[in-house]
N, C-alpha and C positions, 0 to 999 in steps of 0.2 A: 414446563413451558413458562410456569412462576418467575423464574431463575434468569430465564433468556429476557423475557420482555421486562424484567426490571432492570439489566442491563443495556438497553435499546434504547427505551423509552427517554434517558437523558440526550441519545444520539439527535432521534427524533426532534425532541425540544430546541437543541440547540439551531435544528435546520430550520423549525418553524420559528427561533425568533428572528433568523435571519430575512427568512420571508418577508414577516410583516414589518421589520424595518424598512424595506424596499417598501414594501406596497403601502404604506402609510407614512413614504416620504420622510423618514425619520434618517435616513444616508439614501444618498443620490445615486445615479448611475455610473459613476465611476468607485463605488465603494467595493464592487466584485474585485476590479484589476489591481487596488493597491491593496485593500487585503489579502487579496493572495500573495503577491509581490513581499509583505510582511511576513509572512508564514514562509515563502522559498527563500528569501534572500536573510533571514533572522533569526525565525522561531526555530524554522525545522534545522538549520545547520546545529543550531546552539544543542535540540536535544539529541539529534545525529553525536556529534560529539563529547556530548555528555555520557549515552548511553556506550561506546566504545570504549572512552576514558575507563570507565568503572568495570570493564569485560576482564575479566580474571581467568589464568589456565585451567582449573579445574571445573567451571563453572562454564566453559565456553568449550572445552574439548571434549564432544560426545560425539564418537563418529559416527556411532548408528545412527543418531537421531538426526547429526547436521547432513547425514548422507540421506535420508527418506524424508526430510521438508525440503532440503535443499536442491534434490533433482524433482522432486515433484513440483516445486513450485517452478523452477525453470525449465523443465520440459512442456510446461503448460502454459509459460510465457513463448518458449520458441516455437512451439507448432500452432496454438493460438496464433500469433504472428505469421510463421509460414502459408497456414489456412486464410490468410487475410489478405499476403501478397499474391497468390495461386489467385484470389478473387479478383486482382487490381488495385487493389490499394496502394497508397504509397507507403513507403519503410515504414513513415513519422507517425500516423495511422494505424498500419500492423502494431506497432509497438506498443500503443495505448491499447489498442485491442487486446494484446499476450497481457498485459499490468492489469488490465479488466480480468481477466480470467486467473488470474494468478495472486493474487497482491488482497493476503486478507487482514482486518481488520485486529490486527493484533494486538496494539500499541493499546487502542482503546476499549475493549469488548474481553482482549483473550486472557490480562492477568484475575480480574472477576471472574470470568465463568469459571476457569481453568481450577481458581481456589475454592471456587462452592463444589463444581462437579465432583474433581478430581483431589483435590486437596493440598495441602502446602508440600509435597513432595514434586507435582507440577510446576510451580515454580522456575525451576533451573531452567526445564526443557523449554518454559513457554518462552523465557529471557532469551534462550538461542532460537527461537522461531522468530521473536520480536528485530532481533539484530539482522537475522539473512532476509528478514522481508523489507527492513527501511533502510537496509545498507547494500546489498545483494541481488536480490531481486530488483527494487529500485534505482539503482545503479544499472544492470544490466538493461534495463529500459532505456535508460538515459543516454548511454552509447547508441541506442539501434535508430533513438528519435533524431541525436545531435546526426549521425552516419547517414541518415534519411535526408535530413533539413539541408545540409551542406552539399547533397549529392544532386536537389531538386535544384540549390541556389546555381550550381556550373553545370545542371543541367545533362550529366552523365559523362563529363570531362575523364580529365586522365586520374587517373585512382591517386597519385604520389599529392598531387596537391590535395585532394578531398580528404586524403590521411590525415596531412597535416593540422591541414585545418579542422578538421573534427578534435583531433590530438587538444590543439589550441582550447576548443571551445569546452573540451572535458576539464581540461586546468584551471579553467575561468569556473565552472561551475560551481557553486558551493554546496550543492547536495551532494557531491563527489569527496569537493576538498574536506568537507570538515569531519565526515567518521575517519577518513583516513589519515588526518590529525590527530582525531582523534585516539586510534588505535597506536601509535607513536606514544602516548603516555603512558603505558602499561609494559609495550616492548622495551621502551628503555628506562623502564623502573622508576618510572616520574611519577608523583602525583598532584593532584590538583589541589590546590590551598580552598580551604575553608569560602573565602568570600567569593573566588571563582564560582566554586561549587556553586552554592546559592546563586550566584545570578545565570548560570547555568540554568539551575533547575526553573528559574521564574517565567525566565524567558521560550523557554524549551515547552515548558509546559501550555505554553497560551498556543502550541503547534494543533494540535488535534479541536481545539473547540472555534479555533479561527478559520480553521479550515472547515471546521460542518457550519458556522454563522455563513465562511462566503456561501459555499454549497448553498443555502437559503436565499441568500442575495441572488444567485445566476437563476432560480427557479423563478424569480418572483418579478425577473424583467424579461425573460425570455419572448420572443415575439411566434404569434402564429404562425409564419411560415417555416419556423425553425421544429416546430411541432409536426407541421405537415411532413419534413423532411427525414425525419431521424426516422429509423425502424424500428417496430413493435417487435421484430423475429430475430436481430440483430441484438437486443437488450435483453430479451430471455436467456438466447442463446447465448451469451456472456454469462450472464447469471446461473444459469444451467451452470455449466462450464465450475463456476466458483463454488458452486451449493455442492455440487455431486460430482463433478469429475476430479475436481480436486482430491477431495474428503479420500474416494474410492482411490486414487491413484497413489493417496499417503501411506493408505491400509494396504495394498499392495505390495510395495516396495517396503516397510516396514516388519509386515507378517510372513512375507514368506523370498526376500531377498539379505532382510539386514534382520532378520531374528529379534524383532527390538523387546524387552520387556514390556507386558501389559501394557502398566503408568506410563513409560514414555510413547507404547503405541498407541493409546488413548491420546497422550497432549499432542503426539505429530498429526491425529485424525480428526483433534477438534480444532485444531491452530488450524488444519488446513478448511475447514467446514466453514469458516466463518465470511459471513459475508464480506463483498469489497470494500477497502477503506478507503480515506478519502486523496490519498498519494495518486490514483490515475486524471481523478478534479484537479489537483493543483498542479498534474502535471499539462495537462489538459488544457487548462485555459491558461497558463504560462507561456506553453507555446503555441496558442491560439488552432488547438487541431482539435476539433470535436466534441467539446466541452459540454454540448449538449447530451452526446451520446451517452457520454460518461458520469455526467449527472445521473441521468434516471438510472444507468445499471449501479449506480450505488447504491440509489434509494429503492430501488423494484428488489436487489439483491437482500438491502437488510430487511426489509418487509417479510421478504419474504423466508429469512434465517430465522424468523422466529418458530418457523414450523419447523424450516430442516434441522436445526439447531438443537430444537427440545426431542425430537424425533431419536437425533445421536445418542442426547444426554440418556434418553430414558432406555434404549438400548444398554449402555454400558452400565447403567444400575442393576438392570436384569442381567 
């Protein structure tokens, strides 16, 4: 449990300094929308890009493993989702919903634990867990929210334009455009110069602690009727979903469909175990759908990995 919560405990911090910069008037109420705006439109492309640029064939081609995180995590975004529009929901909504329940915390929580748990032969697997969750999984969101938003805007029109224009608004995207630039440097045998790199990584890197400071910011203005509103069984059951159906669904498909060895079914079951990251936040209050929802099942989520989390690890040590 040692392991987990010194892992966390930076997460945490980062959200409480956000807090009290809002409540101590230290950034205003418009500090949530343009930092997140900086994180979608900047940081995250940069490390999206970066992290593809640097994606090698040996290193990237594991099929058991890209085949047992890859359907686990999007089978649990598209029924998540299905389960949400069966409720009423609309698409843009479902979506976030499927990304709450699927979309773990990879980028920031899984290369630490992965190397204390499991050790530097995790590594590889965790890099391809890292890529289909902020390139794959997060992409597949992105279609179902843009496919939602433009189909609310004409209102259930004729499908040929809503294509289109969906089409349009994916090219416009830069959490689309830039891994798959990114992946462009590797297939055609390019590489990235030296001072690229670095501002690459500068910038790329301000991705994950920008995005838990806003997370702190949206907590710390939020109004009481926005509290009265949200669901207490709605944010479990998401969290549910990410802590254990996940986790259970990797070890499934991994132990007795794709054969995977131990180590890699070990990193596919703890990449998938981890709490939600903050890609459903920033997709969340980007497109102004639910942001409160999506706040608290981040935070009730890692709260609460700290149990499920050391729970896995101490399993696998036995």
């Amino acid at each position: 449990m040692l392991t987990t919560l010194a892992v966390v405990l930076p997460i945490f911090a980062l959200i409480l300094a956000g807090w009290l910069a809002r409540r101590t008037g230290l950034l205003g109420p418009g500090a949530t929308a343009e930092l997140n705006r900086f994180v979608v439109w900047l940081a995250l492309p940069a490390l999206l890009f970066d992290v593809m640029a640097r994606s090698v064939g040996p290193e990237i081609w594991q099929p058991g493993f890209l085949a047992t995180f890859g359907l686990s995590s999007g089978a649990l975004l598209g029924l998540t989702a299905w389960r949400a529009r069966r409720r009423g929901r609309p698409l843009a909504d479902a979506a976030i919903d499927g990304l709450n329940a699927s979309y773990p915390n990879t980028g920031y929580m899984g290369f630490p634990l992965a190397l204390a748990a499991l050790g530097p032969g995790s590594l590889g697997p965790t890099t391809v867990a890292v890529i289909l969750t902020v390139c794959v999984v997060f992409a597949g969101a992105i279609v179902l929210i843009e496919a939602g938003l433009q189909g609310e805007d004409r209102g259930g029109g004729r499908r040929g334009p809503v294509v289109r224009t969906v089409a349009l608004a994916l090219l416009r995207n830069p959490l689309l455009v830039a891994p798959f630039c990114g992946a462009l440097v590797p297939l055609l045998g390019l590489g990235v110069p030296a001072p690229v790199e670095a501002f690459l990584k500068l910038l790329g890197g301000a991705a994950s602690p920008c995005a838990l400071v806003a997370l702190g910011l949206f907590l710390a203005e939020r109004r009481g009727a926005e509290r009265g509103a949200r669901s207490r069984h709605t944010i479990m059951w998401l969290a549910g979903l990410k802590l254990v159906a996940h986790p259970l669904l990797a070890y499934g498909l991994g132990r007795f469909v794709f054969d995977l060895p131990p180590l890699a079914l070990h990193t596919a079951v703890l990449m998938a175990a981890l709490p939600t990251g903050t890609g459903p936040f920033m997709l969340a209050e980007f497109y102004r759908r639910e942001a409160a929802l999506t706040a608290d099942t981040v935070l009730v989520s890692t709260v609460l990995s700290v149990v499920t989390v050391a729970a896995y690890l101490a399993l696998v040590a036995d």
